[in-house]
C-alpha positions as CSV (number, residue, x, y, z in Angstrom):
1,X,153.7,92.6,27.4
2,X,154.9,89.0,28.4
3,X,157.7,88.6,30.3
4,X,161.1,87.0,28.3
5,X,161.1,83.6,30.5
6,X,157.4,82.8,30.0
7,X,157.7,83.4,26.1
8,X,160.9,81.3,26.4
9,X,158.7,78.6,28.2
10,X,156.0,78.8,25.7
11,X,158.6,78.4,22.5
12,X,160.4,75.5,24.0
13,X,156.8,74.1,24.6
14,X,156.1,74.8,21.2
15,X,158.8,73.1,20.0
16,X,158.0,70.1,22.1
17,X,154.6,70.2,20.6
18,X,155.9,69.8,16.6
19,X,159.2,67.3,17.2
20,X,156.6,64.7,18.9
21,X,154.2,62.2,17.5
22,X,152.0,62.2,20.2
23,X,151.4,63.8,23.1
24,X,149.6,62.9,26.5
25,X,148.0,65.3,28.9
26,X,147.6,63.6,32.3
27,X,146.7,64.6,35.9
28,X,149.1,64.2,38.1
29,X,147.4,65.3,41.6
30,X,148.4,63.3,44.3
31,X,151.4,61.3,43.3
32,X,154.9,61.8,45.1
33,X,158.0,62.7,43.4
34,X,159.4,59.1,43.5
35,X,155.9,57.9,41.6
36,X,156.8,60.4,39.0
37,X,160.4,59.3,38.9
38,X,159.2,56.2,38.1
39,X,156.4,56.8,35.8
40,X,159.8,58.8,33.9
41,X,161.7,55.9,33.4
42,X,158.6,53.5,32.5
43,X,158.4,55.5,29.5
44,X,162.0,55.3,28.4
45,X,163.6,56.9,25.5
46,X,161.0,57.4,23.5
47,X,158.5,60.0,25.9
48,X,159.6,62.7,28.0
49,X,157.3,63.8,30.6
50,X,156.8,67.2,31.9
51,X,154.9,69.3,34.3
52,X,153.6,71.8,33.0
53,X,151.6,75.2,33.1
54,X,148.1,75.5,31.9
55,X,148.4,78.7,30.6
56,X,151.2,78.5,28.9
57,X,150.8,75.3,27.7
58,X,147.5,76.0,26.2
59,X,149.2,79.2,23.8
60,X,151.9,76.9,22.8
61,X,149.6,74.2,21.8
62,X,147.6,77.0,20.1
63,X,150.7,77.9,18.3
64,X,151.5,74.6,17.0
65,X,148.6,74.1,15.4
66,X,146.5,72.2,18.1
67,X,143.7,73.8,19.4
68,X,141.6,70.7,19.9
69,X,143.3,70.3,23.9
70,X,141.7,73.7,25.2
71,X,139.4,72.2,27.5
72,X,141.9,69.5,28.8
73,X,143.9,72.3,30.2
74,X,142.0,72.4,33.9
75,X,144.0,71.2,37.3
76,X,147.4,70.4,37.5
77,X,148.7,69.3,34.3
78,X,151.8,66.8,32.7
79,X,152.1,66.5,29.3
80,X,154.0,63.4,28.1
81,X,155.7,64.3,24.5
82,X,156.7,60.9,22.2
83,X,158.9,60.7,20.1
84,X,159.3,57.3,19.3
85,X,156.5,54.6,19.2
86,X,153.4,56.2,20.7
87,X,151.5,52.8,21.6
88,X,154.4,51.8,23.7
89,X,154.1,55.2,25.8
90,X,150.5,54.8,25.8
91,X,150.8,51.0,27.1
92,X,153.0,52.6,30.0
93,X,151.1,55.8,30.8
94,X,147.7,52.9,31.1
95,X,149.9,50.5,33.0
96,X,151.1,53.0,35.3
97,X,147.6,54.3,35.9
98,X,146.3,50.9,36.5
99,X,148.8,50.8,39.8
100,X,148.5,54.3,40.5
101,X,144.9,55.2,40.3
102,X,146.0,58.9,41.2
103,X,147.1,59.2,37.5
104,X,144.5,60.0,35.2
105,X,145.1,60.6,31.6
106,X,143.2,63.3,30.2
107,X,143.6,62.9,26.6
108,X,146.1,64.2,23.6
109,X,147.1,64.2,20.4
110,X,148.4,61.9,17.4
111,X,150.2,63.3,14.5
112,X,147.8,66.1,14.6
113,X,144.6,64.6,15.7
114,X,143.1,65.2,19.0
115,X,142.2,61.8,21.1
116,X,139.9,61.2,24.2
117,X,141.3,59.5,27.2
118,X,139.4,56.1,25.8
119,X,140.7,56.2,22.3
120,X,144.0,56.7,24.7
121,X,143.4,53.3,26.2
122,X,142.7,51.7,22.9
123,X,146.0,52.8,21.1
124,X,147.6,50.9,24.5
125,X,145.8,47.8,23.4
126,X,147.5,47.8,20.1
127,X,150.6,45.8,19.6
128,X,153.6,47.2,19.2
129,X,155.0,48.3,16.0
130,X,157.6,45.3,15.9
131,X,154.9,42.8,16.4
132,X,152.6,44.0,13.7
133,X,155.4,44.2,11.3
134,X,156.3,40.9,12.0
135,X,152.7,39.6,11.5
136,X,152.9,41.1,8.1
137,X,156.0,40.1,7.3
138,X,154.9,36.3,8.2
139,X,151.4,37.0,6.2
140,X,153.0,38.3,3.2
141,X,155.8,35.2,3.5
142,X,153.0,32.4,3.4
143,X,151.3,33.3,0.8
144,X,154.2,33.0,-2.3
145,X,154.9,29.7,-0.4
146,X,150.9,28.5,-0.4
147,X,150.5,29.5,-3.9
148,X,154.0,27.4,-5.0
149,X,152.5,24.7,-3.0
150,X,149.3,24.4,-5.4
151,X,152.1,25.2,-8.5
152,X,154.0,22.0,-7.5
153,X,150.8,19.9,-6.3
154,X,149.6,20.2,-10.2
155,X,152.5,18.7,-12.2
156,X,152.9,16.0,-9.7
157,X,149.5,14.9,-9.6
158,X,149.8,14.4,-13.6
159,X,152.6,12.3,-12.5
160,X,150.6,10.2,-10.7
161,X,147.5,10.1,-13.0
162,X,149.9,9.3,-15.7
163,X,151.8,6.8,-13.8
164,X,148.6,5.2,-12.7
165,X,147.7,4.8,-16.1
166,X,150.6,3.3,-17.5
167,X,150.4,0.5,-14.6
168,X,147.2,-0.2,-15.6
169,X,148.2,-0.9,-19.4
170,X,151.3,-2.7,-18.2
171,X,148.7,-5.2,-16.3
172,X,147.0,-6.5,-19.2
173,X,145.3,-3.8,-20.6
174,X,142.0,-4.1,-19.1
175,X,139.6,-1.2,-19.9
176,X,142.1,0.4,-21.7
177,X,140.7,2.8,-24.7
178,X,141.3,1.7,-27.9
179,X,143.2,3.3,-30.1
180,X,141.8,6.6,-32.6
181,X,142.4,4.5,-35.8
182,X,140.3,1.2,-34.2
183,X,137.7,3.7,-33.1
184,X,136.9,4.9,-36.1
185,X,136.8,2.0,-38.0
């Protein structure tokens, strides 16, 4: 029968497990107290990072609906749950771990789908949310102003075709059509 506080460990686990986007299982063997203080606050708001139990860890993945972590759960385990933008947590967690090779991320989850430690590293190399929004809002901006750029340059270059013309006629006419009427004749 499990005992009441590792059932409430593995329900508020749980619960970590299905309020976050993401989640990132790291190994944490042989950083101090103050490097995990700091690797805390590096990922802000948005991440909360925990040491954790294998074990129990593993059955409250299980019951979330993950089961793709089992094999990650081996040596002394942190699990950083985010909340808010998961490449800007990943770009810490990588950061971190480039100044603190005793950090090694193990692998996770996003919204549901397991990822290796490399695909890890390659949501870090992503730009943030802000920035890509912003490149779309700038892409989708130029374009209505390209397009009434080509809009405008056609009436105005009848302008100046038809302007052109009537210079020419006011100069004395030279290779000017003849009329329809003296044509046909």
């Amino acid at each position: 029968m499990a005992r009441p506080d590792k059932a409430a460990d593995v329900a508020e686990i749980t619960d970590k497990f299905r309020a976050s986007n993401a989640a990132v299982l790291t190994e944490y063997r042989g950083l101090t107290v103050k490097q995990l203080k700091t690797l805390r606050r590096s990922l802000g708001e948005n991440a909360q990072y925990a040491v954790v139990k294998n074990t129990l860890t593993k059955i409250a993945a299980n019951e979330a609906g993950i089961s793709e972590l089992d094999d990650l759960f081996a040596g002394p385990t942190a699990v950083a749950f985010v909340t808010g933008d998961p490449v800007e947590s990943a770009k810490a967690l990588r950061d971190f771990a480039k100044e603190n090779p005793a950090l090694i991320i193990k692998g996770g989850v996003l919204d549901g789908k397991a990822l290796s430690a490399d695909e890890i590293k390659k949501l870090a190399d992503l730009e943030s949310r802000e920035v890509l929004l912003a490149k779309l809002a700038g892409a989708l901006k130029a374009k209505p102003s390209q397009a009434a750029a080509v809009f405008q340059a056609l009436p105005s270059k009848l302008v100046r075709t038809v302007d052109a013309l009537r210079d020419k006629v006011e100069q004395g006419g030279a290779g000017t059509p003849a009329p329809a009427e003296d044509a046909a004749e």
